[in-house]
C-alpha positions as a LaTeX table, in Angstrom:
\begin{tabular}{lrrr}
\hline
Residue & $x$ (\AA) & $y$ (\AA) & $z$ (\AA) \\
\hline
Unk1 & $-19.11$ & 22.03 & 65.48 \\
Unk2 & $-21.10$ & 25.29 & 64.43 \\
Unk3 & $-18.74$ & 28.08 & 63.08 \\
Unk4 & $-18.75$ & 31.53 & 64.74 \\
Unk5 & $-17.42$ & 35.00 & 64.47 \\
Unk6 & $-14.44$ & 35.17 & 66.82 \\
Unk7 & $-13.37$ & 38.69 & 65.85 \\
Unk8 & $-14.29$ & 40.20 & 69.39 \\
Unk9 & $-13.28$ & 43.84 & 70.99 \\
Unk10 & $-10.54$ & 43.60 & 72.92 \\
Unk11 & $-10.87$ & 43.92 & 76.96 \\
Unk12 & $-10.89$ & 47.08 & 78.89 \\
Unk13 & $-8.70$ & 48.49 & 81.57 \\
Unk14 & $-6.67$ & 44.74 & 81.69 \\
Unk15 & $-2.67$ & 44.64 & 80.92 \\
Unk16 & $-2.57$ & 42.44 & 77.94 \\
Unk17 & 0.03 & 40.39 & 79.62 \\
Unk18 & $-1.69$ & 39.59 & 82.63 \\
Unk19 & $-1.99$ & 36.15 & 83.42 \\
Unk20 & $-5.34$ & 34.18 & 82.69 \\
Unk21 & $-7.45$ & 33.60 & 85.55 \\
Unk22 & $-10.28$ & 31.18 & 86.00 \\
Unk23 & $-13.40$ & 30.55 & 87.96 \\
Unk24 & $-15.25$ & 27.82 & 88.13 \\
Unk25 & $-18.74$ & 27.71 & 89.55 \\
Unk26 & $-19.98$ & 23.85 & 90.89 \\
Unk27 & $-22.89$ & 24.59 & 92.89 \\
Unk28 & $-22.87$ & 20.71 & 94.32 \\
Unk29 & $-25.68$ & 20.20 & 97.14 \\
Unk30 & $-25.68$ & 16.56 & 95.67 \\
Unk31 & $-22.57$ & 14.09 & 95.12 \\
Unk32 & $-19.49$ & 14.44 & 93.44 \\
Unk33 & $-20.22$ & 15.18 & 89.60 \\
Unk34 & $-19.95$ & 18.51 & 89.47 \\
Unk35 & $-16.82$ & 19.07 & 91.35 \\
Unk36 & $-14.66$ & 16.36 & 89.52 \\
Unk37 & $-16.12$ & 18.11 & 86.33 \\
Unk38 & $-14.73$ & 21.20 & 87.21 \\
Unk39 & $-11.64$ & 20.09 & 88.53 \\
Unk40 & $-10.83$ & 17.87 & 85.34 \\
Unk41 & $-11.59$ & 21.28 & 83.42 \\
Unk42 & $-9.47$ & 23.40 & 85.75 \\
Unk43 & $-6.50$ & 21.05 & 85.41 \\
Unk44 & $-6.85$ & 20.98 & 81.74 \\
Unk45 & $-7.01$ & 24.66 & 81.39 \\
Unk46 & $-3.88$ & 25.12 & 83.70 \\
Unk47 & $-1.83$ & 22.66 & 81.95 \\
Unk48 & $-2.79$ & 24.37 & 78.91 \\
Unk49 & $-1.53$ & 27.54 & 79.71 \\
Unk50 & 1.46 & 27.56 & 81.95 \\
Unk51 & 0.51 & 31.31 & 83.29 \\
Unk52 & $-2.86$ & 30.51 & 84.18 \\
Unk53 & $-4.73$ & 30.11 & 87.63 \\
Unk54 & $-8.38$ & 28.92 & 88.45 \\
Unk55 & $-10.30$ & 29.00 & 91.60 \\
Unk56 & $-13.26$ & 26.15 & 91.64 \\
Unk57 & $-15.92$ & 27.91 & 93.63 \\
Unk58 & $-17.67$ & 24.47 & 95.28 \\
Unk59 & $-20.75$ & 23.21 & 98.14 \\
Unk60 & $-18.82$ & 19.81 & 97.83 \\
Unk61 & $-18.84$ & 18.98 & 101.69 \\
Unk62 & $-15.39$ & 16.73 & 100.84 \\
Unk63 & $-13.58$ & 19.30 & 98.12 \\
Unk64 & $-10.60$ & 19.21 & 100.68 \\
Unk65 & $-10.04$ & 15.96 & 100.45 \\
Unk66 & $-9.39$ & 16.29 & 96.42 \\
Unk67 & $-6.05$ & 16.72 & 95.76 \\
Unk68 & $-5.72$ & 20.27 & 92.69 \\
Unk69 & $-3.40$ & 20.53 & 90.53 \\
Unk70 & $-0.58$ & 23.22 & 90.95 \\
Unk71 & $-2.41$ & 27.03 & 90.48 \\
Unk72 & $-5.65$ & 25.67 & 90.84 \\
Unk73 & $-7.52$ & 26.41 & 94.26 \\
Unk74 & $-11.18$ & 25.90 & 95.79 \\
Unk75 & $-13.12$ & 28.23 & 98.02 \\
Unk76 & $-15.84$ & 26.32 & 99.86 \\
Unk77 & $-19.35$ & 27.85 & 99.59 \\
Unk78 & $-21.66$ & 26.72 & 102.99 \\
Unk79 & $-23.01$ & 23.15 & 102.20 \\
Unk80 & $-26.87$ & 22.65 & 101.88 \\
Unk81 & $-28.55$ & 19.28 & 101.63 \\
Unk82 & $-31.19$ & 18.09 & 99.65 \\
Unk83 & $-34.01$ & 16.37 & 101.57 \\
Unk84 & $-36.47$ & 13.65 & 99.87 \\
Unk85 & $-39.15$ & 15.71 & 99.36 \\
Unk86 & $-36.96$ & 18.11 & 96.87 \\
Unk87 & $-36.44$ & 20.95 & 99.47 \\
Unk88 & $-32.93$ & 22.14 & 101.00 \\
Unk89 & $-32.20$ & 22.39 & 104.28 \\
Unk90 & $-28.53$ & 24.48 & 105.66 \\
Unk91 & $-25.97$ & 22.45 & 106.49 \\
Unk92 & $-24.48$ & 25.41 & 108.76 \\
Unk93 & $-25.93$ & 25.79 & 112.32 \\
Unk94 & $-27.92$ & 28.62 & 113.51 \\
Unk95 & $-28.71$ & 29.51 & 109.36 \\
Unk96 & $-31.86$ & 28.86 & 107.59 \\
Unk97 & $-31.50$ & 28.01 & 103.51 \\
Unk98 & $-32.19$ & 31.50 & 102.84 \\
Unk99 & $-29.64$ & 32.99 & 104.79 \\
Unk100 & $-27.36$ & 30.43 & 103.79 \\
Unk101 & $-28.06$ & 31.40 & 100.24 \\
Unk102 & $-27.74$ & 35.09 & 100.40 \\
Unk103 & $-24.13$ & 34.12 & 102.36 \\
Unk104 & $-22.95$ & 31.66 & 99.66 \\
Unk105 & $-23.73$ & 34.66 & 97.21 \\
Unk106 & $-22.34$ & 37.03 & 98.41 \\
Unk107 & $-18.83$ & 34.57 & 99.02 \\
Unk108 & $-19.35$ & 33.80 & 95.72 \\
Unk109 & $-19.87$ & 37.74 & 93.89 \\
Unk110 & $-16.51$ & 39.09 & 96.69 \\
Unk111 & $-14.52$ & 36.16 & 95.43 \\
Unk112 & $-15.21$ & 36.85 & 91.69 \\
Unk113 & $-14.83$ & 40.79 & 92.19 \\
Unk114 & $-11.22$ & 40.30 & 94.19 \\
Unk115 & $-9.90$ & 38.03 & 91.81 \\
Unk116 & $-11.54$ & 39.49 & 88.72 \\
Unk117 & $-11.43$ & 36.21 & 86.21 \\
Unk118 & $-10.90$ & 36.65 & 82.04 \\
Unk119 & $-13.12$ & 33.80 & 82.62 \\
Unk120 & $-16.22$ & 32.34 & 84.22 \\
Unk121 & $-17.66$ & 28.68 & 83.66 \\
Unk122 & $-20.69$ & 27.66 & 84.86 \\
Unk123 & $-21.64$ & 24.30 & 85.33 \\
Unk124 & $-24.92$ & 22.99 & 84.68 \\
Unk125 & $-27.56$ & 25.77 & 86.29 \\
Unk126 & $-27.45$ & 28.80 & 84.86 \\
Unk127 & $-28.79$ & 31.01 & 87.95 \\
Unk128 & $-26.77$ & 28.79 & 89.98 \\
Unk129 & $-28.28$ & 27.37 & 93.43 \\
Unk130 & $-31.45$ & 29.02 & 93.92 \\
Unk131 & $-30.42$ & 32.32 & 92.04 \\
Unk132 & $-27.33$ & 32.51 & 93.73 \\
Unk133 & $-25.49$ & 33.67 & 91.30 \\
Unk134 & $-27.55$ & 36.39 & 89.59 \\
Unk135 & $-26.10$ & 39.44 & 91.44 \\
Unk136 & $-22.48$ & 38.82 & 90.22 \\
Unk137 & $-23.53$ & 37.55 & 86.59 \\
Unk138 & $-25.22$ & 40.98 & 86.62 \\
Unk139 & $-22.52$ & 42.92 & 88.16 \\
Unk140 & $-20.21$ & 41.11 & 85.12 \\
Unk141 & $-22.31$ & 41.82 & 82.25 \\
Unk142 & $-21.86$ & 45.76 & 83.61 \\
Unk143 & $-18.16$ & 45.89 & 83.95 \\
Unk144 & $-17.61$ & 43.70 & 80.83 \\
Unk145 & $-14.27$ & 42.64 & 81.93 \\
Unk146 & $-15.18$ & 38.60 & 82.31 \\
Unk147 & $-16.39$ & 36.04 & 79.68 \\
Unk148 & $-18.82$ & 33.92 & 80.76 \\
Unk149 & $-19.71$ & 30.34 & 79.77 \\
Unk150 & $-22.46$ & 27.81 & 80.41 \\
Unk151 & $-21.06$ & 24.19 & 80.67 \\
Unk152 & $-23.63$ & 21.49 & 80.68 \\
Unk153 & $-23.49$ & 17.93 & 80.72 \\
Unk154 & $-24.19$ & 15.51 & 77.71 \\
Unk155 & $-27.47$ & 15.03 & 79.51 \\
Unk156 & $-29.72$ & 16.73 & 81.39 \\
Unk157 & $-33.11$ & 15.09 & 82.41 \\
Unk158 & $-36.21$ & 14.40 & 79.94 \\
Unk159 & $-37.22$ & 17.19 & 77.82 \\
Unk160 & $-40.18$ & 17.78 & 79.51 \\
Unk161 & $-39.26$ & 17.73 & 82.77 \\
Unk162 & $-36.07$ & 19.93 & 81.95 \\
Unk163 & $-38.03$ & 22.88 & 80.37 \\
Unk164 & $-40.40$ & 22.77 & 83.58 \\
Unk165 & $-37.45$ & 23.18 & 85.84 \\
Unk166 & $-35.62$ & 25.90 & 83.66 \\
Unk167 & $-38.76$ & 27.93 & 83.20 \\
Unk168 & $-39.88$ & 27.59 & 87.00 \\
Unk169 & $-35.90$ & 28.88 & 88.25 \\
Unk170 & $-35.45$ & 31.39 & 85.33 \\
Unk171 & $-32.80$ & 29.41 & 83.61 \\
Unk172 & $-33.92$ & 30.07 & 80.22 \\
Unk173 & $-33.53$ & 33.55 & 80.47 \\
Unk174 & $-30.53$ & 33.68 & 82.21 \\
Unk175 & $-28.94$ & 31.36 & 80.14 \\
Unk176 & $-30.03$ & 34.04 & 76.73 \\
Unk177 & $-28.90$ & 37.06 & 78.91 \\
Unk178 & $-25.66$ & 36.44 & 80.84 \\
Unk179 & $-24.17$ & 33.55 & 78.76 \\
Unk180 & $-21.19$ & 34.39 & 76.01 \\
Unk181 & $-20.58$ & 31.35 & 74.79 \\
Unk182 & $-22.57$ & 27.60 & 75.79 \\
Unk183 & $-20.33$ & 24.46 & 76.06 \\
Unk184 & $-22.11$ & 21.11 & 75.98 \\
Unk185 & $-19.65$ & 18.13 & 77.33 \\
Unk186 & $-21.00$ & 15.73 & 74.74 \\
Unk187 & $-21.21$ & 15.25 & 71.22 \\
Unk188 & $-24.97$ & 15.46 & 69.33 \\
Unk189 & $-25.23$ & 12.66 & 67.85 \\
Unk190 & $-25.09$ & 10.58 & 70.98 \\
Unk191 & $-27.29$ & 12.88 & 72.77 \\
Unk192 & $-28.95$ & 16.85 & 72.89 \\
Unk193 & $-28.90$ & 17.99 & 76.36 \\
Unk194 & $-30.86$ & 21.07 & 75.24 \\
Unk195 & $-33.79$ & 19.30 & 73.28 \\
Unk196 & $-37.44$ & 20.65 & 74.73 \\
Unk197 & $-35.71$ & 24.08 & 75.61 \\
Unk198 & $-36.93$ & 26.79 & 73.41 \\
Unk199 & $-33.27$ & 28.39 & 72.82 \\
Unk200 & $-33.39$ & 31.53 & 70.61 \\
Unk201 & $-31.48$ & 30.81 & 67.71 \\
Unk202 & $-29.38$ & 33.93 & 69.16 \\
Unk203 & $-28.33$ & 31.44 & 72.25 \\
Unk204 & $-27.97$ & 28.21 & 69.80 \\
Unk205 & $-25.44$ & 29.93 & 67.62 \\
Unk206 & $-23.75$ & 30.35 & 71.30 \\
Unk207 & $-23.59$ & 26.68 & 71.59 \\
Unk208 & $-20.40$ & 24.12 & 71.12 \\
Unk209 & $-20.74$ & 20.84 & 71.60 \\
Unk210 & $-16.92$ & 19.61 & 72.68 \\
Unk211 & $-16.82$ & 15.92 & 73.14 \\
Unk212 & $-16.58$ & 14.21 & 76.20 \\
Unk213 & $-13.87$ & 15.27 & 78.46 \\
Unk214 & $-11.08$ & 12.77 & 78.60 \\
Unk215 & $-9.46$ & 11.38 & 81.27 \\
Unk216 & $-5.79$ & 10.82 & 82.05 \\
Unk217 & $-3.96$ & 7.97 & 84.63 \\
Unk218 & $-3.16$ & 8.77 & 87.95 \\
Unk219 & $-0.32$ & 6.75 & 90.03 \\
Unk220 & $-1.56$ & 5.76 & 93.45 \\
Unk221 & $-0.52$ & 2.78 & 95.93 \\
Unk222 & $-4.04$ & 1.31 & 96.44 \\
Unk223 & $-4.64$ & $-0.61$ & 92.82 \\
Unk224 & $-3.98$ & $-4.57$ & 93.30 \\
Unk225 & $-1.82$ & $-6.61$ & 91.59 \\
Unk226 & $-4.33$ & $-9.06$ & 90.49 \\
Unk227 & $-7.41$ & $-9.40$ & 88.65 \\
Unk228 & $-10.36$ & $-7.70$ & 89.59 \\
Unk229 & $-13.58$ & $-5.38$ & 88.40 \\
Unk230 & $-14.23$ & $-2.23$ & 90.04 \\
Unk231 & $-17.20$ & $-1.44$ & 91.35 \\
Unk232 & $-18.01$ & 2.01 & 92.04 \\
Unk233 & $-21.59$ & 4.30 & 92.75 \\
Unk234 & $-19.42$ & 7.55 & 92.01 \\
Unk235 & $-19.99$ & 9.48 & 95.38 \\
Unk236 & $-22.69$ & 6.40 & 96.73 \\
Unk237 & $-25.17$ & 8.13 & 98.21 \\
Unk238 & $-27.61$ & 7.17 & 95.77 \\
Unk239 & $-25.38$ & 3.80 & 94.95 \\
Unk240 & $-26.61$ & 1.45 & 98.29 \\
Unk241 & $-29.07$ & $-0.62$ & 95.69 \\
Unk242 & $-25.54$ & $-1.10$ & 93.18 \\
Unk243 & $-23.47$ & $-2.15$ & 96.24 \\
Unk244 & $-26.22$ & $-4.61$ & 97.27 \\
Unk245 & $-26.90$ & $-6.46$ & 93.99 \\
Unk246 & $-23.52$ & $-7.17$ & 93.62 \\
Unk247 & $-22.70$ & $-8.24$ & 96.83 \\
Unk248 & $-25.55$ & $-10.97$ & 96.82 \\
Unk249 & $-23.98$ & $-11.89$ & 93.58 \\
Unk250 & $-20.63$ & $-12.44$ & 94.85 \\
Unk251 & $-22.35$ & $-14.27$ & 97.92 \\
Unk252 & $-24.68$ & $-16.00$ & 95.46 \\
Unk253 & $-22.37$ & $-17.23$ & 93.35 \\
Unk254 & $-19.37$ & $-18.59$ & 95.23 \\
Unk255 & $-17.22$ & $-19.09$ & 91.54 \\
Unk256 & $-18.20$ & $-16.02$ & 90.45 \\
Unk257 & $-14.91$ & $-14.09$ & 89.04 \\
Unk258 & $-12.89$ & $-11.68$ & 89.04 \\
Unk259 & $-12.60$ & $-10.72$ & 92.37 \\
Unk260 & $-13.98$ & $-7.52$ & 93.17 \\
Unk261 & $-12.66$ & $-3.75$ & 93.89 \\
Unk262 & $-15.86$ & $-2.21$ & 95.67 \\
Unk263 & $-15.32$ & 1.85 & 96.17 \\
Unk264 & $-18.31$ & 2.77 & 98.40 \\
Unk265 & $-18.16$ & 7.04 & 97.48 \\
Unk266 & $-17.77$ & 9.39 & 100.58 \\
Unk267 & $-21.45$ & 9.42 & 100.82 \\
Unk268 & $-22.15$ & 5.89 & 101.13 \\
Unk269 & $-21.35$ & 5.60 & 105.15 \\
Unk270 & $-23.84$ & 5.07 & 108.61 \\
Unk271 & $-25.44$ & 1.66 & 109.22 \\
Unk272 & $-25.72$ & 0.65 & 105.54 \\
Unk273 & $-22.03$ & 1.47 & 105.10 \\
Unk274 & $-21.72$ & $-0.85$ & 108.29 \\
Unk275 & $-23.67$ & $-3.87$ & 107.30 \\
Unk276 & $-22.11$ & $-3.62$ & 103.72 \\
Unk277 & $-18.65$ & $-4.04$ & 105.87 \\
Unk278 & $-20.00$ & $-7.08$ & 107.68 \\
Unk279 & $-21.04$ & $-8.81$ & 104.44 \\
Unk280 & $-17.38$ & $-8.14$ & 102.37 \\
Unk281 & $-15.63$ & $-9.56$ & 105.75 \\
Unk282 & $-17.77$ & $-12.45$ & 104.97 \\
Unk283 & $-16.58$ & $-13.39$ & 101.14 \\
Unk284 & $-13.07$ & $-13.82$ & 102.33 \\
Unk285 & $-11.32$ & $-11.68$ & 100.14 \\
Unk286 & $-13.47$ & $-12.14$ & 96.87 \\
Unk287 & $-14.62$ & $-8.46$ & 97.44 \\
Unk288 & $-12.37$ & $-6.09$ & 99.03 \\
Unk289 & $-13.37$ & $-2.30$ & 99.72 \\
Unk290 & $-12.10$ & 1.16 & 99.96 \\
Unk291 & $-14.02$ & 4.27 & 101.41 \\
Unk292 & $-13.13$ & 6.48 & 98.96 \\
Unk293 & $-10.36$ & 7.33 & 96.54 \\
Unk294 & $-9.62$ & 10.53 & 95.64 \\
Unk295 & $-7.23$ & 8.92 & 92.83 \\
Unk296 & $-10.02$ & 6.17 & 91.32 \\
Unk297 & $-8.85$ & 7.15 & 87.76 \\
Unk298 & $-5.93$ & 4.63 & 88.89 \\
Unk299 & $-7.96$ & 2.11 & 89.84 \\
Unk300 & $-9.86$ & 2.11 & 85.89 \\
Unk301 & $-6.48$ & 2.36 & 84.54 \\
Unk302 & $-5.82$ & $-1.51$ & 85.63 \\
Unk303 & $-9.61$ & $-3.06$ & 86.12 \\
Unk304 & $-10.23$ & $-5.75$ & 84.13 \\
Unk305 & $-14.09$ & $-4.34$ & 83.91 \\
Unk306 & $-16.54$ & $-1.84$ & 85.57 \\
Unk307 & $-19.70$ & $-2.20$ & 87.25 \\
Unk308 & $-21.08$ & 1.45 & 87.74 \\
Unk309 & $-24.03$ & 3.77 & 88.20 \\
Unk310 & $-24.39$ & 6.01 & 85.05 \\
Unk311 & $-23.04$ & 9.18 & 86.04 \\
Unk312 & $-21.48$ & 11.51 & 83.55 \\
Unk313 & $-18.02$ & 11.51 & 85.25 \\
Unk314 & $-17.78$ & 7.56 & 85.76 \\
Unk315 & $-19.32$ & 7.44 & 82.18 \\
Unk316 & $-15.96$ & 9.23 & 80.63 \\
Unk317 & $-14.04$ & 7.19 & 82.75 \\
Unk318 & $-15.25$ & 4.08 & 80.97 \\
Unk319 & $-14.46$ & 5.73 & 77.90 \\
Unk320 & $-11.31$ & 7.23 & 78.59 \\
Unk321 & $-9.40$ & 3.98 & 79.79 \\
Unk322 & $-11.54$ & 1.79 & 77.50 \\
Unk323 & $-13.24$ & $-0.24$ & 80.14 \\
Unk324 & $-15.68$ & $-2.78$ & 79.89 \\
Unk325 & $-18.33$ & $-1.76$ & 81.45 \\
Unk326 & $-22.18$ & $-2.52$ & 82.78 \\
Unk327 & $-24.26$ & 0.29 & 83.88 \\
Unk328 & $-26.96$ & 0.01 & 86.48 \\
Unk329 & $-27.96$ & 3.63 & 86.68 \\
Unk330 & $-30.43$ & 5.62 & 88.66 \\
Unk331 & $-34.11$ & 6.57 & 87.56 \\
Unk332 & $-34.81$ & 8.34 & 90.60 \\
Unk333 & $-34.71$ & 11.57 & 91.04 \\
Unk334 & $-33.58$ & 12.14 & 87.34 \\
Unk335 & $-33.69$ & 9.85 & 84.45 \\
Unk336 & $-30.03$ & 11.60 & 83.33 \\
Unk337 & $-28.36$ & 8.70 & 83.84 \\
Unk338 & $-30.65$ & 6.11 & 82.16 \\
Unk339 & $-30.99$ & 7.72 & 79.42 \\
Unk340 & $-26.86$ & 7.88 & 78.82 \\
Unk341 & $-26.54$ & 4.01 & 79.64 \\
Unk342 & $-29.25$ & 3.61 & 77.25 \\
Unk343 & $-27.52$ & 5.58 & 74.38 \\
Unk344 & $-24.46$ & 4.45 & 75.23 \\
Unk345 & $-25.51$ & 0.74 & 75.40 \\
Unk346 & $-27.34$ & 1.33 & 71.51 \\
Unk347 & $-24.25$ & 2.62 & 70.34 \\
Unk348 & $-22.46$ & $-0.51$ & 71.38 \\
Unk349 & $-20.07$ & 1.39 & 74.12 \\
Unk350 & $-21.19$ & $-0.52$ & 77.51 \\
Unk351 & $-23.90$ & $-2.97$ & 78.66 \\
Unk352 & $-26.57$ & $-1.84$ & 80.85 \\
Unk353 & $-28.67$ & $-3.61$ & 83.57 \\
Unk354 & $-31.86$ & $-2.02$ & 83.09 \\
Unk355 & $-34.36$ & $-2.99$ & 85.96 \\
Unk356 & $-37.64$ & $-3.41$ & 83.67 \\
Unk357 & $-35.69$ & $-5.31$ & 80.88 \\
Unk358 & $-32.95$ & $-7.25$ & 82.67 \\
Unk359 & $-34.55$ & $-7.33$ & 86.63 \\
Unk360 & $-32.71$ & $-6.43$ & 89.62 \\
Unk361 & $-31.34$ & $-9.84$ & 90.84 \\
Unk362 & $-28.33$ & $-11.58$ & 91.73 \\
Unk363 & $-28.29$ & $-13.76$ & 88.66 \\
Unk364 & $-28.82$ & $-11.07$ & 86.44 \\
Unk365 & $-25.77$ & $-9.35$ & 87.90 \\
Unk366 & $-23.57$ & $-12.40$ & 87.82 \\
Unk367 & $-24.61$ & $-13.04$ & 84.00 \\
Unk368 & $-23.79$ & $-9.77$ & 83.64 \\
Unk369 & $-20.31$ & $-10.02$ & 85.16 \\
Unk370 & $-19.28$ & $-13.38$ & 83.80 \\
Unk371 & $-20.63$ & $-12.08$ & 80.74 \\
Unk372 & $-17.79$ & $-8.78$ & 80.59 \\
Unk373 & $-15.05$ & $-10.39$ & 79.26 \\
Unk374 & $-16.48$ & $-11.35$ & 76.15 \\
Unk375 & $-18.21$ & $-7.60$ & 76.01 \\
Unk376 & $-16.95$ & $-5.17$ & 73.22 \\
Unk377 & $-14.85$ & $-2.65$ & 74.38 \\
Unk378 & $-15.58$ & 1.10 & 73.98 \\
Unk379 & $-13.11$ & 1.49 & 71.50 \\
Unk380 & $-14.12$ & $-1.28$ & 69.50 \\
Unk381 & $-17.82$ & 1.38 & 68.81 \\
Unk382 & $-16.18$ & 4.15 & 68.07 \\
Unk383 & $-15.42$ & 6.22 & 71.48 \\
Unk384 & $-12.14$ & 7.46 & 70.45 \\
Unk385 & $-13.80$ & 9.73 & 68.61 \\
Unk386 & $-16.24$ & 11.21 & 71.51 \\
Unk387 & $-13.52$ & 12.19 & 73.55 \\
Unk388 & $-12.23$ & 15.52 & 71.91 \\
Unk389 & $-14.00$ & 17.93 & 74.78 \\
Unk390 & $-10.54$ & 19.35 & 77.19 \\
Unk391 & $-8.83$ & 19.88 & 73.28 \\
Unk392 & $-12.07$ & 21.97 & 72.50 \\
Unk393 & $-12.54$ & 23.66 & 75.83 \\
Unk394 & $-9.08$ & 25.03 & 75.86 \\
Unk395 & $-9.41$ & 25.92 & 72.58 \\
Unk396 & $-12.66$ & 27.99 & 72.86 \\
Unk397 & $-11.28$ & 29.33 & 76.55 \\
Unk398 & $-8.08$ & 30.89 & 74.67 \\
Unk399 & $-10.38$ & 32.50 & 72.23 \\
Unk400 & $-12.65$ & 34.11 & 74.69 \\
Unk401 & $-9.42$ & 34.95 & 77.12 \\
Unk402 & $-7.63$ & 36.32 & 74.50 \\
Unk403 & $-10.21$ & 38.47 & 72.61 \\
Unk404 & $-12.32$ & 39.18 & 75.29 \\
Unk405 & $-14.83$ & 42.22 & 75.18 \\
Unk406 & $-17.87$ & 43.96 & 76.63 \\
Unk407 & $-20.71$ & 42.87 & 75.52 \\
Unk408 & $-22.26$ & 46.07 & 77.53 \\
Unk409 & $-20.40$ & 47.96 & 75.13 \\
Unk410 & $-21.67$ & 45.88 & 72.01 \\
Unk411 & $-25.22$ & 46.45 & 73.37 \\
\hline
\end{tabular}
């Protein structure tokens, strides 16, 4: 980790004493990533410091069916969906996307100015959905009275394709302008999130990298007394091909074992959801599935082994409860999650089923299965030592809380 001045002015016009307060931006108008990031860093944060409150500012359409952690709240922006072609539609009646945006910013820019954070995090777009937030990171780099950092993910997309996006939504120069510090939920050496970005060195001396952000056991009534691998897509709504592959494996392959622990995602549902149903009803047992749990940390605590897309939350999961693991992840719309299985898999910390190399079939899933017990575990490559990030975070967060100042002023 870089070293940095931390000798900051102190705030102005704040009681010293105050508590700490929190927001948490998740834009989420796709799955369940960003939300479970922000709620594993609002937790973390709370527990930290007993005074302390966040609010998780989310589009999650299912944030209410998350359980938080005591002082930790959401407010639910107006959802908006992502269509194939790229575009967004509203997910409110009676409200096109652009009235929907200038709604969820102005939710977003009252909620920020009532509650008046020591504290803002960011997570992943620095403008937030389609410039949303702009008008309140604006309106904070005036008062100076909130820090404001940029979490990202260990990775983003290709390099290429990444500085296209940034430089087409004004990232880039949001991210110099409006940014105190930037935290990176990774470690370098397994991956730069920021490579093909033309960062000032300004921003870059800005920049933490943290580790990955552990995660902790959860009780819950739904895990199974005997042996099984979990399969999850993380939300599933990209996860249908997953599912599919392994349930022709476990209908393929009528020896095949463990038995399986499938957790479709709240997004995985309709007539695929249905005909996925029909099929588990078929293997008697061999497969069992759940909807969705709100509590799956549980259900890694006790799996014998993973099969999973390669999302970055599911990804520290594997890590965290040192799981055996396979990865089939996603190519499409992003290649974020190949290119973490393929890291992760030349670092020695899971397997992964890639489609080119390995082909999409039943038999390369059930060699793949059969093959986990005999798999090195995380630990055995090292991945204790990626998984410093909620130490670093709260560690970084008490800095800027503590001896926080106006950069308006500084300017």
């Amino acid at each position: 980790m870089m070293a940095h001045d931390t000798t900051l002015p102190p705030a102005q016009n704040r009681a010293p004493d105050r508590p700490r307060r929190i927001v948490l931006y998740s834009h989420d108008t796709f799955g369940l990533g960003h939300l479970r990031r922000s709620r594993a860093l609002a937790a973390a944060l709370t527990q930290a410091n007993p005074d302390a409150s966040a609010i998780i500012l989310t589009g999650s359409p299912v944030a209410g069916r998350f359980t938080f952690p005591e002082r930790v709240d959401h407010i639910r922006l107006p959802g908006v969906t992502k269509l194939v072609d790229g575009s967004y539609v509203s997910q409110t009646l009676g409200l096109d996307i652009d009235e929907t945006t200038n709604l969820r910013a102005a939710l977003i820019r009252s909620a920020v100015e009532q509650y008046d954070p020591d504290l803002l995090i960011v997570d992943k777009e620095p403008t937030g959905f389609r410039g949303e937030l702009l008008p309140t990171l604006e309106a904070i780099r005036k008062t100076g009275r909130t820090r404001t950092v940029l979490g990202l993910r260990d990775v983003l997309d290709e390099p290429e394709v990444l500085a296209a996006e940034w430089g087409r939504k004004g990232a880039l120069d949001a991210a110099e302008k409006y940014y105190d510090e930037v935290w990176v939920y990774g470690v370098r050496s397994v991956y730069d999130p920021t490579e093909g970005l033309e960062l000032s060195d300004d921003l870059r001396s800005r920049m933490y990298w943290t580790g990955y952000l552990r995660r902790d056991g959860v009780e819950s009534d739904e895990v199974p007394d005997d042996p099984y691998v979990l399969i999850t897509p993380g939300g599933g709504g990209d996860g249908a091909g997953m599912v599919n592959l392994v349930l022709a494996a476990y209908e393929q392959d009528p020896t095949l074992k463990p038995r399986a622990m499938l957790v479709y995602g709240p997004f995985l549902s309709g007539e695929v959801r249905e005909d996925f149903e029909a099929r588990v009803d078929k293997l008697n047992g061999r497969v069992t599935a759940l909807g969705f749990d709100s509590r799956i940390e549980a259900l890694f605590a006790k799996a014998d082994g993973v099969v999973c897309m390669g999302g970055y939350n599911t990804f520290c999961e594997v890590l965290s409860f040192d799981k055996r693991a396979v990865i089939v992840p996603r190519t499409v719309p992003r290649l974020e999650q190949w290119i973490r299985a393929s890291r992760a898999e030349e670092l020695g910390l899971v397997r992964m089923l890639d489609e080119n190399r390995d082909g999409m079939t039943p038999q390369s899933m059930i060699d793949a299965i059969r093959a986990l017990p005999t798999q090195g575990k995380p630990s055995d490559a090292g991945a204790d030592g990626l998984l410093d990030g909620l130490d670093c975070v709260n560690a970084r967060a008490h800095i800027l809380m503590s001896a926080a100042y106006s950069r308006t002023a500084a300017e």
